[in-house]
C-alpha positions as CSV (number, residue, x, y, z in Angstrom):
1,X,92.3,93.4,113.7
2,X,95.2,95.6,112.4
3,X,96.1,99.0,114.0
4,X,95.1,102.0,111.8
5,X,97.6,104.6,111.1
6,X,96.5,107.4,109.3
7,X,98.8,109.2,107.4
8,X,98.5,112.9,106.3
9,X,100.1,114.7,103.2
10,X,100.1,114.6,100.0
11,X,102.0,114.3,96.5
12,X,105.4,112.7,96.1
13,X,106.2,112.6,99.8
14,X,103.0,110.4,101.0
15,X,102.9,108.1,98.6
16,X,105.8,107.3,98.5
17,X,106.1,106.7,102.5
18,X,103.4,104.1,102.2
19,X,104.9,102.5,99.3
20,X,106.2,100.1,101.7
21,X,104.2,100.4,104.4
22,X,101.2,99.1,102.9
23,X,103.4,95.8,103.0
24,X,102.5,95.7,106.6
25,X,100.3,94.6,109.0
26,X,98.4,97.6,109.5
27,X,95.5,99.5,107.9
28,X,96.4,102.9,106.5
29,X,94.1,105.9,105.6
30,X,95.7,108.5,103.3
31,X,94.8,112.3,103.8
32,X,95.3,114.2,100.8
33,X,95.4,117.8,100.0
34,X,93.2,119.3,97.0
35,X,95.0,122.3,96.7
36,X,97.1,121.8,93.6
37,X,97.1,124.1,90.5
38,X,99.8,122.9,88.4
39,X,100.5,121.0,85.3
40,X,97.8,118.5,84.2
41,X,95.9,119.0,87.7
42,X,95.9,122.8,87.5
43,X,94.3,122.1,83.8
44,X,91.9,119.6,85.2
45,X,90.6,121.9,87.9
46,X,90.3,125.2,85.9
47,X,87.9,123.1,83.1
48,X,85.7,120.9,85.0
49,X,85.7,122.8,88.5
50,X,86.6,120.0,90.5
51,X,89.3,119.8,93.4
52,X,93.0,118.8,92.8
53,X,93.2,115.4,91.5
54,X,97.0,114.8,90.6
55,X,98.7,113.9,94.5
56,X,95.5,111.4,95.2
57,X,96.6,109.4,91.7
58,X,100.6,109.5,93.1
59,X,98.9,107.9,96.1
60,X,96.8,105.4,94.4
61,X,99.4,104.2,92.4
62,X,101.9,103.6,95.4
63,X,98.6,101.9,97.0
64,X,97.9,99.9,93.8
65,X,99.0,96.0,94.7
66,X,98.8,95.4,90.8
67,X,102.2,94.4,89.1
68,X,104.0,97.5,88.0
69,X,103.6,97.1,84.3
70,X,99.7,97.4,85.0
71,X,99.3,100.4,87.5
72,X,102.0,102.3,85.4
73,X,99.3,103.4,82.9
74,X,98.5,105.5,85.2
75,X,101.7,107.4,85.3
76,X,101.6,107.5,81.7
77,X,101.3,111.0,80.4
78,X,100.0,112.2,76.9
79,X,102.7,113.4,74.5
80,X,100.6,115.0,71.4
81,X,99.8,118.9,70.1
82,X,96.1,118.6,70.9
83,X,95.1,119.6,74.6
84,X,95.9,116.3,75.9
85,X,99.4,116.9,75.7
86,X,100.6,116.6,79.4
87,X,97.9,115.1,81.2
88,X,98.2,111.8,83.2
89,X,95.5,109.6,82.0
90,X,95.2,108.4,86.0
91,X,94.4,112.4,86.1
92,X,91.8,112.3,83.9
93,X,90.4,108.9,84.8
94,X,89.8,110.4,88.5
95,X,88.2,113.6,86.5
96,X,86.0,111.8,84.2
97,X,84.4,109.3,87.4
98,X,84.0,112.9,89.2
99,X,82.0,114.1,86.7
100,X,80.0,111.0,86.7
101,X,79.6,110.6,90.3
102,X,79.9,114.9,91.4
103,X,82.4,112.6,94.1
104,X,85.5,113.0,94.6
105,X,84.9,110.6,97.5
106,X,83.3,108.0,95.2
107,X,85.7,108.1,92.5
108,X,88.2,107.4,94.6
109,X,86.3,104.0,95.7
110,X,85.8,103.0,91.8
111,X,89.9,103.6,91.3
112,X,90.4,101.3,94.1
113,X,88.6,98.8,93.3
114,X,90.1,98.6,90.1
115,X,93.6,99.0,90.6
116,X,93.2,96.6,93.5
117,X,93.8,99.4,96.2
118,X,93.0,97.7,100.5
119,X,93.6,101.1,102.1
120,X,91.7,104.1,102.2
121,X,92.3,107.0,100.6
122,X,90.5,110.4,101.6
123,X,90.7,113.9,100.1
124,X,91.2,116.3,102.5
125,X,87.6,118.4,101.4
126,X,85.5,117.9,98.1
127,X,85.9,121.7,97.6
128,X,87.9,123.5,94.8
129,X,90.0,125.4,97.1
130,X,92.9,128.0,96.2
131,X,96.1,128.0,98.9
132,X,97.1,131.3,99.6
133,X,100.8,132.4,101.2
134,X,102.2,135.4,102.9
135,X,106.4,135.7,102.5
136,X,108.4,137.3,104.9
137,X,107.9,140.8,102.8
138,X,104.3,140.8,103.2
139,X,103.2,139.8,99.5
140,X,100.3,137.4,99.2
141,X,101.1,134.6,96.8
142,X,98.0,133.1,95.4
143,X,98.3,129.3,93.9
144,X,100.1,126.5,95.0
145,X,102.1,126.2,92.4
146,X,103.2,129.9,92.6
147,X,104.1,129.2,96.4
148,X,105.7,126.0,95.6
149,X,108.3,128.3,93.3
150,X,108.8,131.0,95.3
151,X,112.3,132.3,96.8
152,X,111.0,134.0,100.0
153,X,110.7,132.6,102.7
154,X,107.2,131.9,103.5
155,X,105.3,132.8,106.6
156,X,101.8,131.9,106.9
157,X,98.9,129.8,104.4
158,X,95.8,130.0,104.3
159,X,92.5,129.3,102.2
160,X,90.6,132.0,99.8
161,X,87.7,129.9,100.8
162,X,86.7,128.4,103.2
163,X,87.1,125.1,103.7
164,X,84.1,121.9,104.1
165,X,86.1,119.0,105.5
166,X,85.5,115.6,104.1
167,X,83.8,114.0,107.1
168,X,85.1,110.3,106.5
169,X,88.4,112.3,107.5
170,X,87.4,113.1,110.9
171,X,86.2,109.9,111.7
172,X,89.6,108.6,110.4
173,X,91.0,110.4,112.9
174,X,89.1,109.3,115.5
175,X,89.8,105.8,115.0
176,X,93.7,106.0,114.7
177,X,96.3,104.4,117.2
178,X,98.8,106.8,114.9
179,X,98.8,109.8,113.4
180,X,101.8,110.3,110.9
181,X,102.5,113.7,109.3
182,X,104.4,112.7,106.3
183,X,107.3,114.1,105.0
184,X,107.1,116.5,101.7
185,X,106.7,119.8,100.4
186,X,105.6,121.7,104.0
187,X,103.6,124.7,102.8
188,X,102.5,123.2,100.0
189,X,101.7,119.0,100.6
190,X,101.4,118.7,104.2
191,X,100.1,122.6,106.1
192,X,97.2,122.6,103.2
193,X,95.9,119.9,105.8
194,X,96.6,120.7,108.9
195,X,95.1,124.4,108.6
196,X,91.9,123.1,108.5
197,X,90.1,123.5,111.5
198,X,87.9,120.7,111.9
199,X,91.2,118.6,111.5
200,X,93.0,120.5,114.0
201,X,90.0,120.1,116.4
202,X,89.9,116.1,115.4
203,X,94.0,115.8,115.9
204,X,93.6,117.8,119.4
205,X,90.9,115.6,120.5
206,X,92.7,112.0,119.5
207,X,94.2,109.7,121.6
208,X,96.5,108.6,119.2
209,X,99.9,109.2,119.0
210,X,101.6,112.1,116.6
211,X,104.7,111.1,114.6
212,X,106.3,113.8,112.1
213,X,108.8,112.3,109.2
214,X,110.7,115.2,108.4
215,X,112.0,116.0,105.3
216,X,116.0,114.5,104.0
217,X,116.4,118.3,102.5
218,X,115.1,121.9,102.5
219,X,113.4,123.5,99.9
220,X,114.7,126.5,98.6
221,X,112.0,129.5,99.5
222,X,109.9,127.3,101.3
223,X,112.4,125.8,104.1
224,X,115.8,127.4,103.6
225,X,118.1,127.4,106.2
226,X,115.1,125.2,108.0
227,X,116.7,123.2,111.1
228,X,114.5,120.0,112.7
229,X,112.9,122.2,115.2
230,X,112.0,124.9,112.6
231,X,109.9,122.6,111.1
232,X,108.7,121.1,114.1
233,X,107.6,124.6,115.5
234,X,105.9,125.4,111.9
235,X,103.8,122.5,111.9
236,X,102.8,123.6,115.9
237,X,102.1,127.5,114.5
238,X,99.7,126.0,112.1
239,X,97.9,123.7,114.1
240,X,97.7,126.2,116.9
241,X,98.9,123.5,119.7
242,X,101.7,121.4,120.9
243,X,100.5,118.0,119.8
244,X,103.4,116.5,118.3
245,X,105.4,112.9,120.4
246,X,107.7,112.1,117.9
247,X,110.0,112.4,114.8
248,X,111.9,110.8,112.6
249,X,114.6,112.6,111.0
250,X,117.4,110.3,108.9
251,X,121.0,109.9,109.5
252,X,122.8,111.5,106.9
253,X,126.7,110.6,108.0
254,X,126.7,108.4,104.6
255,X,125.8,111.2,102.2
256,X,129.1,112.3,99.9
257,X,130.5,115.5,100.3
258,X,130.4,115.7,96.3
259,X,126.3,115.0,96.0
260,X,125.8,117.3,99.2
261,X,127.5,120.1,96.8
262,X,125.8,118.7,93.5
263,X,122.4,119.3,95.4
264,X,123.1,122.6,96.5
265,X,124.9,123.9,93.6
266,X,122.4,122.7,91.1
267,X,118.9,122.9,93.3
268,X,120.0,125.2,96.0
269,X,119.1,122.6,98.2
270,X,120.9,121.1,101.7
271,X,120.4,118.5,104.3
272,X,117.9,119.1,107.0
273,X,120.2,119.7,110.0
274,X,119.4,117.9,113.8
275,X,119.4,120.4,116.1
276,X,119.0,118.2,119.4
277,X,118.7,120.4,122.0
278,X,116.4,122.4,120.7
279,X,113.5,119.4,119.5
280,X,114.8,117.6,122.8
281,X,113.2,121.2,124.5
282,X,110.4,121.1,122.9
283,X,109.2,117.4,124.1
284,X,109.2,115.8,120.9
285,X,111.4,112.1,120.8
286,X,114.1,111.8,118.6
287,X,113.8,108.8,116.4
288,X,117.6,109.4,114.1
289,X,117.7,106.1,112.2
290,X,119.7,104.8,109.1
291,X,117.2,105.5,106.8
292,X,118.5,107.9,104.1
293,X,119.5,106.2,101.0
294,X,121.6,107.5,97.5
295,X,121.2,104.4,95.6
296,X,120.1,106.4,92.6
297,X,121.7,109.4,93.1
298,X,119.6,110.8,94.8
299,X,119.1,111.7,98.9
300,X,116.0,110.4,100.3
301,X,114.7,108.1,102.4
302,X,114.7,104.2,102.1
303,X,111.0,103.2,101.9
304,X,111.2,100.0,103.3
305,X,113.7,100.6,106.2
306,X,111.1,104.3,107.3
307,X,108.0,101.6,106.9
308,X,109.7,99.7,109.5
309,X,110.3,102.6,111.6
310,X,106.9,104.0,111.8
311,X,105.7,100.4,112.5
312,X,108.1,99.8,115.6
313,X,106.9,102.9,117.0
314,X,102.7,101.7,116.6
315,X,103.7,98.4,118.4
316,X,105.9,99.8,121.3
C-alpha cells in the first residue's frame, strides 16, 4: 500500500505542489483553507452562505488526471455584463452541488469522481469563516482578501468564529507517514489551517514527519524582509509548538540579476534568503536543492523536480 502524505495549504501554492506529485507512488490528502473572500469565491460565499470554494477547485484541477483540454473548463471564467461576469464555472459547479448536498465534504466527492480525481481532497471546516489579522500597528484587518493586500507587516490571525473542524481531517492526520506544509501565501493559504486547534492538537500528537516547502519569494506586507527562519518560527508561533523536522528551500544561484530587479521593482517582491545558522539552531534539516525554475519568466519552483524531493524524504 502506498505511504500517505498529507499536504496542507491552499490556493495556488498547493495545487500546484501536487501537480506532480500526484504522479507518484503515494496517496495524497489535500487540506484546504475556506477562508477566502475575494473575487468569484468572495461573491459565491456572500450569496449562498457557504465556505470558500475557489482554492479547493485550483486543487481539483491540478488533481484532475483528465487531459488538459477537458479539466480546463473548469478554469474557464465568465466574461459577460450580467452577474456571471467573473465567476469560474468550477466555482459555481462546487456551489451549486453544496446547495444540493448542504456538503462541502460531499461535493467534493461528486467533482472527483467526475473529473477523474484518486486523492482526497478535504476542506479544512464546513464553516463560513472570516480570517481576521493584527499588523504590527495594532489595526485589525478583517477579510482575507484585505490581509492578502496589505502593506504592514502582519502579526497575528485569527478567526471571528470559531472554528468546527472537518473530522475526515483529523483522521488524515492520523494516518500520515508525512506531513507537508506547503508553500504559498503564509497568513493567508497556509496559518488559516494551522490555527485551528483541533489540527494543532492532531499535528502534535502524529508520528509522522513535518516537512515545510518555503516559499521562492516574500510577499510584500505579509513576509517582507522574511528570512527562512522567520518563516519557520511563524509557522511554530501559530501552532504553539516546535514540531517542524525539515525544509526545503530552493537554490536560487541561477536567478538573473535583471529578473531579481524586475520582481522587486515591479512587485516589490525578493528572494527568500537562507539563513543557515539560524534554521540549523532551531533543529529543523536543511533540504537546499535545485529546484527553482524561470522557464517562463517567472521564479518558482519546478514541480516535478520538488515532487521528487518531498518523495525522497518519505522513503529515507
Amino acid at each position: 500500500m502506498n505511504k500517505k502524505i498529507v499536504i496542507i495549504g491552499g490556493g495556488t501554492g498547493l495545487s500546484y505542489l501536487i501537480r506532480k506529485l500526484k504522479e507518484f507512488p503515494v496517496q495524497i490528502s489535500a487540506i484546504i483553507t475556506v477562508a477566502d473572500d475575494g473575487s468569484s469565491t468572495g461573491k459565491l460565499r456572500e450569496e449562498f452562505s457557504i465556505p470558500a470554494v475557489g482554492d479547493i477547485r485550483q486543487v481539483l484541477y491540478n488533481m484532475s488526471t483528465l487531459p488538459k483540454e477537458t479539466k480546463d473548463i473548469l478554469e474557464y471564467r465568465f466574461k459577460t455584463y450580467s452577474d456571471l461576469n467573473g465567476h469560474a464555472l468550477g466555482n459555481l459547479m462546487l456551489a451549486a452541488f453544496y446547495n444540493k448536498t448542504n456538503s462541502l465534504q460531499d461535493s467534493i466527492s461528486y467533482m472527483s469522481k467526475l473529473f477523474d480525481i484518486n486523492h482526497k481532497v478535504l476542506p479544512i471546516s464546513e464553516d463560513y469563516l472570516t480570517l481576521l489579522a493584527e499588523d504590527e500597528n495594532g489595526n485589525v484587518i478583517e477579510g482575507e482578501d484585505n490581509i492578502g493586500h496589505t502593506k504592514n507587516q502582519i502579526k497575528k490571525i485569527y478567526y471571528k468564529e470559531k472554528v468546527k473542524i472537518n473530522k475526515n481531517v483529523l483522521q488524515e492526520i492520523k494516518e500520515a507517514d508525512l506531513i507537508v506544509f506547503s508553500m504559498g501565501s503564509l497568513y493567508t493559504s497556509l496559518l488559516p489551517n494551522l490555527i485551528v486547534p483541533e489540527l494543532q492538537k492532531a499535528i502534535k500528537m502524529s508520528d509522522a514527519k513535518v516537512l515545510y516547502v518555503c516559499n521562492a519569494v516574500n510577499e510584500p506586507g505579509e513576509t517582507k524582509n522574511y528570512k527562512v527562519s522567520d518563516f519557520l518560527k511563524t509557522i511554530e508561533k501559530h501552532l504553539g509548538f516546535k514540531r517542524l523536522d525539515a525544509v526545503i528551500i530552493g537554490d536560487n544561484k541561477k536567478v538573473s540579476k535583471e529578473m531579481l530587479n524586475r520582481y522587486l521593482k515591479e512587485e516589490g517582491k525578493e528572494l527568500v534568503k537562507l539563513d543557515r545558522k539560524e534554521v540549523e539552531k532551531m533543529g529543523v534539516e536543511i533540504l537546499n536543492e535545485n529546484i527553482i525554475t524561470t522557464v517562463d519568466g517567472t521564479i518558482k519552483h519546478d514541480s516535478f523536480k520538488l515532487a521528487l524531493v518531498i518523495f525522497n524524504y518519505l522513503m529515507r
